[in-house]
C-alpha positions as CSV (number, residue, x, y, z in Angstrom):
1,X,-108.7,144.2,69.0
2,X,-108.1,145.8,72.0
3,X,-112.4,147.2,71.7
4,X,-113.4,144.1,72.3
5,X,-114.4,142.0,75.1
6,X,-113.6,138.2,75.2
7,X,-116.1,135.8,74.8
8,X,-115.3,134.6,78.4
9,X,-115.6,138.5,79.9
10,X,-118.9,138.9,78.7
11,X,-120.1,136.0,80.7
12,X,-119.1,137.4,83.8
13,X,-121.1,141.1,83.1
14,X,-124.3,141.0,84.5
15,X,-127.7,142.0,83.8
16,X,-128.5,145.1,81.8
17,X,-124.6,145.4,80.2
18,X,-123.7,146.1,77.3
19,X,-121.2,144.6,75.5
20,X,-119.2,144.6,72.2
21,X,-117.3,141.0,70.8
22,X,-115.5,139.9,68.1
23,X,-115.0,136.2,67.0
24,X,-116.6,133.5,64.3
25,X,-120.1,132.4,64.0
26,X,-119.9,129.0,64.6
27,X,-123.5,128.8,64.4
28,X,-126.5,130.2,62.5
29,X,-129.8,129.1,62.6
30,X,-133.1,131.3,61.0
31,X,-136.1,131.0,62.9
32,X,-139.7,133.0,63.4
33,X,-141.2,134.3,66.3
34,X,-145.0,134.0,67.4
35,X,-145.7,136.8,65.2
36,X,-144.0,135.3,62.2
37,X,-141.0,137.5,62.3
38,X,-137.6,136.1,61.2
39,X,-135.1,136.2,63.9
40,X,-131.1,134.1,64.2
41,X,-130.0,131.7,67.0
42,X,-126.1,132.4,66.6
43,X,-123.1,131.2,68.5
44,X,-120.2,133.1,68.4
45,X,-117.2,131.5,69.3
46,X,-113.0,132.6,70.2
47,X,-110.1,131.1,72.1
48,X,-112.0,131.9,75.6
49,X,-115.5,129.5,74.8
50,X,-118.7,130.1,73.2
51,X,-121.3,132.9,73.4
52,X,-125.3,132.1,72.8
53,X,-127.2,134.4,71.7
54,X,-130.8,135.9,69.2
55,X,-130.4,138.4,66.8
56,X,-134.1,139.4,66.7
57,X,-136.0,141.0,63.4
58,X,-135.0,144.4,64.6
59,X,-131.1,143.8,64.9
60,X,-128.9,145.4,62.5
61,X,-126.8,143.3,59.7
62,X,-123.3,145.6,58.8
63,X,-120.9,145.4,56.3
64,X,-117.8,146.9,57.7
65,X,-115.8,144.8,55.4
66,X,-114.2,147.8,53.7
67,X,-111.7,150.2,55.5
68,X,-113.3,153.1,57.3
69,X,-116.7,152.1,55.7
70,X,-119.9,150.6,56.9
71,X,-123.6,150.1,55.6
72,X,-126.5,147.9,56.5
73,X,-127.4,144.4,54.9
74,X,-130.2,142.3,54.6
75,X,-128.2,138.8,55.6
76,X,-131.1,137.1,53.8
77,X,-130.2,138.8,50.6
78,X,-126.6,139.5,50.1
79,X,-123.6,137.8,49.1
80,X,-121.9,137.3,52.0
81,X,-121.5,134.1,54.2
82,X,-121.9,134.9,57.7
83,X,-121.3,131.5,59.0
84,X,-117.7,130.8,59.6
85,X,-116.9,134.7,59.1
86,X,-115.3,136.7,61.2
87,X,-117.8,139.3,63.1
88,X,-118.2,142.2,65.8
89,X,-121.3,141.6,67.7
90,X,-122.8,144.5,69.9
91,X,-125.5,143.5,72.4
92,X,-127.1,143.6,75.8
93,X,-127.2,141.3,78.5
94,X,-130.7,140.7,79.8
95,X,-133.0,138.1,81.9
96,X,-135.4,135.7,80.7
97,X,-136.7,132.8,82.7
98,X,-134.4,133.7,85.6
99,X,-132.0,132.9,82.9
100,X,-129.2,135.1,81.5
101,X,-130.5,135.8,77.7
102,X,-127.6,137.5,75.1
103,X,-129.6,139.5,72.6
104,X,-127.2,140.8,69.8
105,X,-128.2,143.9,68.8
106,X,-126.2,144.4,65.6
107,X,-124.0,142.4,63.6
108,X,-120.6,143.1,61.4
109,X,-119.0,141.7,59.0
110,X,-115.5,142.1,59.4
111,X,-112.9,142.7,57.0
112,X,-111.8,138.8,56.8
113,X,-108.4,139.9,55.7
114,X,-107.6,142.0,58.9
115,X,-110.0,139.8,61.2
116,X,-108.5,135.8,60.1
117,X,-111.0,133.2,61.4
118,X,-108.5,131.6,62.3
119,X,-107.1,133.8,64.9
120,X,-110.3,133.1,67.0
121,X,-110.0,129.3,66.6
122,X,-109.2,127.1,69.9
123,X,-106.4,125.0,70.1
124,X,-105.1,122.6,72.6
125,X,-104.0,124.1,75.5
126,X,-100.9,121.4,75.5
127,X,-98.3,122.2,72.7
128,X,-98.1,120.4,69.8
129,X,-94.9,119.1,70.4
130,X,-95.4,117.5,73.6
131,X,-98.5,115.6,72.0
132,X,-96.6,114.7,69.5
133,X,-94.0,113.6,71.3
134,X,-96.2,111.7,74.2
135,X,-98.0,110.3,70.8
136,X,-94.6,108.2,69.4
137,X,-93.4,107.4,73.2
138,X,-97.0,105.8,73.0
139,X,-96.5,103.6,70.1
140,X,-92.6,102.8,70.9
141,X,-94.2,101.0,74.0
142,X,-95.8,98.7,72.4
143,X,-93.8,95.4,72.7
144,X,-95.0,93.2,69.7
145,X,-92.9,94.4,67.1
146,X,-95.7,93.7,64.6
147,X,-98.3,95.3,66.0
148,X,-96.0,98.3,66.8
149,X,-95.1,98.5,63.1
150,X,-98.7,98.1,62.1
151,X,-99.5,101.5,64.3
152,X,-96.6,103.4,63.3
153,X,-97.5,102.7,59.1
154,X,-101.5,103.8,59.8
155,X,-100.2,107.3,61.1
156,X,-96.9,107.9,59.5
157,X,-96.7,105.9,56.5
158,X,-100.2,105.9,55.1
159,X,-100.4,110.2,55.7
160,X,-103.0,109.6,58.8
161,X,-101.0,111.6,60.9
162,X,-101.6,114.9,59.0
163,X,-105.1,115.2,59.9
164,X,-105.2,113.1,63.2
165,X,-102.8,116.1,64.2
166,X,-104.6,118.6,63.6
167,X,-108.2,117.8,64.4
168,X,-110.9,118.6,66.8
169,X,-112.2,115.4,68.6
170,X,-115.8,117.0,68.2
171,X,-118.0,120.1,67.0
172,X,-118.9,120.8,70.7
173,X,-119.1,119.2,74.1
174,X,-115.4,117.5,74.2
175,X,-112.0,118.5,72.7
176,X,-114.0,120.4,70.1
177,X,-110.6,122.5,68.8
178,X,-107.7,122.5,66.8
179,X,-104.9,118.9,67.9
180,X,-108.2,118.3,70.7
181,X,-108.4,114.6,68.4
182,X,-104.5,114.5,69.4
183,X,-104.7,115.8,72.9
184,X,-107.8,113.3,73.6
185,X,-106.5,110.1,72.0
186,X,-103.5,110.7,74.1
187,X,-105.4,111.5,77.2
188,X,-107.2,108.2,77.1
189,X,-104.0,106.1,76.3
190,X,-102.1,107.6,79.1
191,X,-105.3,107.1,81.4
192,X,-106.7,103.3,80.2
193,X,-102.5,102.3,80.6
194,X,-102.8,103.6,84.4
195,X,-105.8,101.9,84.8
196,X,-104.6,98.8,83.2
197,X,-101.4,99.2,85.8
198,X,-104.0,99.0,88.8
199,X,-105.9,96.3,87.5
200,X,-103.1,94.1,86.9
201,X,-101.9,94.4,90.3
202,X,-105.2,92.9,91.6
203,X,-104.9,89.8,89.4
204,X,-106.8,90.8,86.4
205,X,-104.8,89.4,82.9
206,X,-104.6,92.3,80.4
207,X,-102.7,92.8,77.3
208,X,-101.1,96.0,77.3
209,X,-100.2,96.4,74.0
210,X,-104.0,95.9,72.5
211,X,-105.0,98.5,75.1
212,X,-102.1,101.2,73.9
213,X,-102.8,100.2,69.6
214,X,-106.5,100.4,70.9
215,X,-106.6,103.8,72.4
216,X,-104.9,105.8,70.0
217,X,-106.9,104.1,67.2
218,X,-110.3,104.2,69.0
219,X,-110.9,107.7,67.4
220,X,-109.3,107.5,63.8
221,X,-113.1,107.8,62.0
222,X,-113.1,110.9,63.6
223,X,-110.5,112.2,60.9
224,X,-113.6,111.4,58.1
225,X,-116.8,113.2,60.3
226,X,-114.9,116.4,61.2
227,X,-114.4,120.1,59.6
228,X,-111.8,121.8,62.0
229,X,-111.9,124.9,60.6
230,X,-113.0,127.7,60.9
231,X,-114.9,126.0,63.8
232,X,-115.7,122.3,64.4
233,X,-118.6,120.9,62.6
234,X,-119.8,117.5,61.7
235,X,-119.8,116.7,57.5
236,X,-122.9,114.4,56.8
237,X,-121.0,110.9,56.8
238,X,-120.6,111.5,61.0
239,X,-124.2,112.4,60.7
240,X,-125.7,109.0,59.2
241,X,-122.7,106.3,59.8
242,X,-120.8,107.9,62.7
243,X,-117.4,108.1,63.1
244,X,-117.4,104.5,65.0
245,X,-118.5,102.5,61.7
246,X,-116.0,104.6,59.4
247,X,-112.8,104.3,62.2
248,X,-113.7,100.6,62.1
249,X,-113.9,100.6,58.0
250,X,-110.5,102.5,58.3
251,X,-108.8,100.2,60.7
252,X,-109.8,97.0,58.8
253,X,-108.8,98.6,55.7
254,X,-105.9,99.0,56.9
255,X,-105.1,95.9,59.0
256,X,-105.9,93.8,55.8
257,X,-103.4,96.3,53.8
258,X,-100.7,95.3,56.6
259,X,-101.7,92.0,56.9
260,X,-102.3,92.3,60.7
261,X,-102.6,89.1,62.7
262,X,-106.5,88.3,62.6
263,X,-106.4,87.5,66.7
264,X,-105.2,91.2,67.2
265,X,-107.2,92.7,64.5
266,X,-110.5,91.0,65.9
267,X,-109.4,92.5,69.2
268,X,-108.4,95.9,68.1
269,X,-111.8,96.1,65.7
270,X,-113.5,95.4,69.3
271,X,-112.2,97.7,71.5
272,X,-112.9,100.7,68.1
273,X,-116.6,99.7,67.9
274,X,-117.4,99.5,71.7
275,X,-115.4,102.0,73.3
276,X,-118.7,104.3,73.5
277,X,-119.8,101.4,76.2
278,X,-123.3,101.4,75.6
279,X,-125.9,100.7,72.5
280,X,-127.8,103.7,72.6
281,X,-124.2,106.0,72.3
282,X,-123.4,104.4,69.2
283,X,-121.6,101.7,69.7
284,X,-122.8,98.0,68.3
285,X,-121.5,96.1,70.6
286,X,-120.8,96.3,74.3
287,X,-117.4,95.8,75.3
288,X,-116.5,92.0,76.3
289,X,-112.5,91.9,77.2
290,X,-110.9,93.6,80.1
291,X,-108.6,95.7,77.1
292,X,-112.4,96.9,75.8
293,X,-113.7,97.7,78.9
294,X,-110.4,99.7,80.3
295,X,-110.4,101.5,76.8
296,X,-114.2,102.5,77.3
297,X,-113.5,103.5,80.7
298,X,-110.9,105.8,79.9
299,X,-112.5,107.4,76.9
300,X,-115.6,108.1,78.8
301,X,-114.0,109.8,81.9
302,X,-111.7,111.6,79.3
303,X,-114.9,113.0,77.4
304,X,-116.9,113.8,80.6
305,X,-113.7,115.6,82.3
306,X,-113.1,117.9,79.2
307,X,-117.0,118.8,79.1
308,X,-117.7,119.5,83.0
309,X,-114.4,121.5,82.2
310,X,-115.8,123.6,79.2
311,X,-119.3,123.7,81.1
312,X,-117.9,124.9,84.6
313,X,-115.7,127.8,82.9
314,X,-119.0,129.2,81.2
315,X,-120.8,129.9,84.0
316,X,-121.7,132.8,85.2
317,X,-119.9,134.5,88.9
318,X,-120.8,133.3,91.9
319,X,-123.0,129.9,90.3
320,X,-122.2,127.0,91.8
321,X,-123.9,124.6,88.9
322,X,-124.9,123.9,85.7
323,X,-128.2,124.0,84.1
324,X,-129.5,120.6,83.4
325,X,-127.5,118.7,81.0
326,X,-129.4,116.2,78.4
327,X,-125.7,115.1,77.0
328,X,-125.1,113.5,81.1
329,X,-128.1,113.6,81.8
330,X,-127.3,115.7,85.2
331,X,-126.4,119.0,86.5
332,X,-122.8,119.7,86.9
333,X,-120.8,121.3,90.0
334,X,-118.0,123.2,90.1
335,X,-117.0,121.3,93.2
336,X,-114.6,121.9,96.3
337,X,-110.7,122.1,95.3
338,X,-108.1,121.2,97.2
339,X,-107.2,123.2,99.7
């Protein structure tokens, strides 16, 4: 492995270079040029980010899948599946639009056996164990014995937690790797209880307990829309009902299985289907308790933090901001740290 660059040390060559990579094709689109020639739109992804890039009609397509062995493919007529595989990508960096431009020049298939996919797959950058461990600490706060019991049962005695674990809180933009659901759902109960802190201390009444259960259930549909490996992707449920409609399906399943209190199930079922704040991001309704509102609050500045994050390490030396970012709607800037 020692050949190859890392994702994030190609971004930082600059015009003109070549370069040679190795992670999995997260992404794989066929298209056709102007003159009706067939070329890819392929992302390759590893442990540093994501790399954009075209393989035009005159790239290359290798088999190197065999030991000390190589021979061209046609990876519209073979038997391999490229997307999710492990490859080595050589290519050139060039300009287009005043824009950098990654055009992959040829494409291996690797041997999948000495190349895992899995060893280019991101995880969390917090341990498992603290997660897990801020994750209980989480639900042992909660005061009301019931509803305490009620969280505890959805994740550890009804086999939740296996996959809530493990999985990516999206295909891209946020938390989109391996315990990122986990390191999120955390994230935004640790955040909406701080806020919650501040609030009360200006006279605001606020039920701490709905805003804890809430938080690290807001996310649970996201256990049904998700693939986590090789790379995040979204299954068709999370296409056409969304992973707010199935979390709520889940929870109420659930709550009625427990026989939750119907006050805090109505409240919890709230804060689930509004926590995305606004209609036109999904959610149904809007939220209308202080508990909802905190809950949205912290799950949005928890999903814009991780992205301006993941969007600031990709660019390239000595930019200052973003490209234009339907998502936000906004550019994003690196900013002045503390000095």
């Amino acid at each position: 492995m020692n050949d190859y660059l890392s994702i994030k040390e190609v971004k930082q060559l600059p015009v003109n270079s070549e370069f040679k990579v190795a992670g999995i094709i997260s992404r794989l689109n066929r298209r056709r040029d102007r003159n009706n020639n067939p070329f890819w739109d392929l992302t390759l992804s590893d442990k540093t980010g994501d790399l954009d890039g075209k393989v035009w009609y005159l790239a290359v397509w290798w088999n190197s899948s065999q030991e000390n062995e190589k021979f061209p493919i046609d990876p519209d007529n073979c038997d391999l599946n490229f997307e999710g595989a492990s490859v080595c990508i050589v290519g050139r960096i060039a300009e287009f639009k005043d824009q950098l431009q990654y055009n992959f020049e040829s494409v291996y298939y690797l041997n999948q056996n000495d190349f895992p996919p899995e060893n280019f797959t991101k995880h969390s950058p917090l341990s498992l164990d603290s997660l897990a461990y801020s994750f209980r600490n989480l639900i042992e706060s909660i005061q009301y014995p019931p509803l305490r019991e009620f969280v505890n049962n959805i994740f550890f005695k009804h086999n939740l937690w296996d996959k809530f674990q493990s999985w990516p809180a999206a295909a891209s933009i946020h938390h989109a790797y391996t315990h990122g659901l986990l390191e999120h759902s955390v994230s935004v109960a640790l955040g909406a209880l701080d806020l919650a802190k501040h609030y009360s201390e200006f006279g605001i009444p606020l039920n701490t307990d709905l805003i804890t259960a809430g938080a690290l259930l807001h996310d649970i549909g996201k256990t049904e829309v998700y693939s986590p490996m090789p790379s995040p992707s979204m299954n068709l449920a999370g296409n056409v009902i969304d992973h707010i409609a199935i979390g709520h399906h889940i929870f109420m399943k659930f709550a009625e299985l427990e026989k939750l209190d119907d006050d805090i199930t109505m409240a919890i079922a709230h804060i689930i289907l509004s926590h995305h704040g606004r209609r036109e991001f999904g959610s149904p309704v809007l939220p209308a308790t202080p508990e909802a509102m905190i809950v949205s609050a912290a799950d949005d500045i928890d999903f814009k933090l991780s992205f301006w994050k993941t969007q600031i390490d990709s660019l390239v030396p000595n930019s200052e901001l973003t490209d234009f970012l339907p998502m936000i709607e906004r550019k994003l800037w690196k900013g002045i740290r503390q000095r």
